[in-house]
ZAKEVEX-162691 format. One record per atom (N, C-alpha, C): y, z, x; residue number from 1; atom name. Coordinates in steps of 0.001 Angstrom, whole numbers, always signed. Each point is the difference from the previous one (the first is absolute). Layout:
N
py|pz|px|pos|site
Y|Z|X|NUM|CA
...
END
This chain:
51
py|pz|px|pos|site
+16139|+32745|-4144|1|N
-442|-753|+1179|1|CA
+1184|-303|+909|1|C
-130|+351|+1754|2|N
+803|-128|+352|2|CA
+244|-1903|+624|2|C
+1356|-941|+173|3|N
-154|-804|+344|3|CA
-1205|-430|+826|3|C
-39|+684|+1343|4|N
-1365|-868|+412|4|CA
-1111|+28|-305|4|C
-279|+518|-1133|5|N
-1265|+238|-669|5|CA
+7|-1395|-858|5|C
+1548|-268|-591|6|N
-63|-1583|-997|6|CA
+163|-809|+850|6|C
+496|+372|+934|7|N
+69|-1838|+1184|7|CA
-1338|+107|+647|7|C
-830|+832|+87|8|N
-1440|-245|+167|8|CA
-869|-940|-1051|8|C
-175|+942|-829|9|N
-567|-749|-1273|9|CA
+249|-950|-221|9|C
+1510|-813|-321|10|N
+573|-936|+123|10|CA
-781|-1193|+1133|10|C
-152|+574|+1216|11|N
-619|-1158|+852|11|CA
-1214|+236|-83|11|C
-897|+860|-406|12|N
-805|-281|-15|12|CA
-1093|-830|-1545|12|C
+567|+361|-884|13|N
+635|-781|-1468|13|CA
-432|-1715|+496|13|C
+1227|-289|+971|14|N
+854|-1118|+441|14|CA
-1098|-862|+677|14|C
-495|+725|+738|15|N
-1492|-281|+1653|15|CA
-981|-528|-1650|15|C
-464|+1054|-971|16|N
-1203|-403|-747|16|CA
+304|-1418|-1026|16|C
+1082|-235|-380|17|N
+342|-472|-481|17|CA
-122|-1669|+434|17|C
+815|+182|+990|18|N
-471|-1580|+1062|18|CA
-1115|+57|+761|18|C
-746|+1002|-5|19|N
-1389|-438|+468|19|CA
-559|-851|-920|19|C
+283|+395|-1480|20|N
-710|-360|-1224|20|CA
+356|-1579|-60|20|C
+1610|-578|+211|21|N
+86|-1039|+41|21|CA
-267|-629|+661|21|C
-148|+500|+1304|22|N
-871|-1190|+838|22|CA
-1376|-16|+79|22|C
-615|+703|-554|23|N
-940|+70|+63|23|CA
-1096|-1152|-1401|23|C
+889|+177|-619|24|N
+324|-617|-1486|24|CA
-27|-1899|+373|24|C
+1142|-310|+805|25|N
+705|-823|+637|25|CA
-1066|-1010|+876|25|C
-754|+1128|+634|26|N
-690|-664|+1316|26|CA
-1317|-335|-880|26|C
-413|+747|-1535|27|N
-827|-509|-422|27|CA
-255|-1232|-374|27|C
+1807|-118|-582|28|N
+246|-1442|-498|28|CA
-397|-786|+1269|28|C
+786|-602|+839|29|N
-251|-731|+732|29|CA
-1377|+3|+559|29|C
-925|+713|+340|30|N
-1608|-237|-437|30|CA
-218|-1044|-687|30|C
+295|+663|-1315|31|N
-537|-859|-1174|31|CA
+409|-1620|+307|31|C
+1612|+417|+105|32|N
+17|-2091|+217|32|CA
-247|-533|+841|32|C
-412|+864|+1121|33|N
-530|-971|+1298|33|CA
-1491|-220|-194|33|C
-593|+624|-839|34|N
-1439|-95|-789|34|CA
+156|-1377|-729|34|C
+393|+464|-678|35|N
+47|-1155|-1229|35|CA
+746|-1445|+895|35|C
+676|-78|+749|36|N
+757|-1263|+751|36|CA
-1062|-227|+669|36|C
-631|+615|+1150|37|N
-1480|-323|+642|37|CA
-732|-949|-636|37|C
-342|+617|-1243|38|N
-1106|+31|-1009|38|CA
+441|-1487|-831|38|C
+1245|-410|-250|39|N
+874|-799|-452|39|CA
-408|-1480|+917|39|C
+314|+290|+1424|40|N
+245|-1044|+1015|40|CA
-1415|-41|+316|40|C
-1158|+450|+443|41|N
-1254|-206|-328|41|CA
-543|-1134|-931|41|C
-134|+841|-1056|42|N
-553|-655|-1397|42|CA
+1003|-1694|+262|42|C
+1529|-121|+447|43|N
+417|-953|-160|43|CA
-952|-1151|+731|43|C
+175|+487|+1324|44|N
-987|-759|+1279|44|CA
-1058|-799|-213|44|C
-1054|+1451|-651|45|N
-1024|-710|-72|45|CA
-161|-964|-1398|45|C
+1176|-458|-796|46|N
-26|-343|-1064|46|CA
+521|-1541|+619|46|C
+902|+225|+397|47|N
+654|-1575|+1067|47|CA
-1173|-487|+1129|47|C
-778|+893|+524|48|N
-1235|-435|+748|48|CA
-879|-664|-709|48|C
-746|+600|-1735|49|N
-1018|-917|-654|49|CA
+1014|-1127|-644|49|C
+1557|-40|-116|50|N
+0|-1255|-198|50|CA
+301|-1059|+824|50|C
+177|+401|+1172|51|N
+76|-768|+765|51|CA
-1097|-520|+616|51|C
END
């Protein structure tokens, strides 16, 4: 294989790779802005019936 055949692969390797982590990443933060929503909600209406 000539070099630009591995500095191809290489970035493109590189491109799939951090797609995966952000993609990974952006799931997370979903999740905790789900669950924090879902968190501060449930809190509300819990301080509303006792109040």
């Amino acid at each position: 294989m000539s070099l630009k055949v591995k500095i191809g692969l290489t970035m493109i390797i590189t491109m799939l790779a951090v797609g995966v982590v952000a993609s990974f990443i952006n799931g997370l933060l979903n999740g905790l802005m789900y669950i924090g929503t879902l968190a501060w909600v449930t809190l509300s209406v819990w301080l509303i019936e006792k109040g």
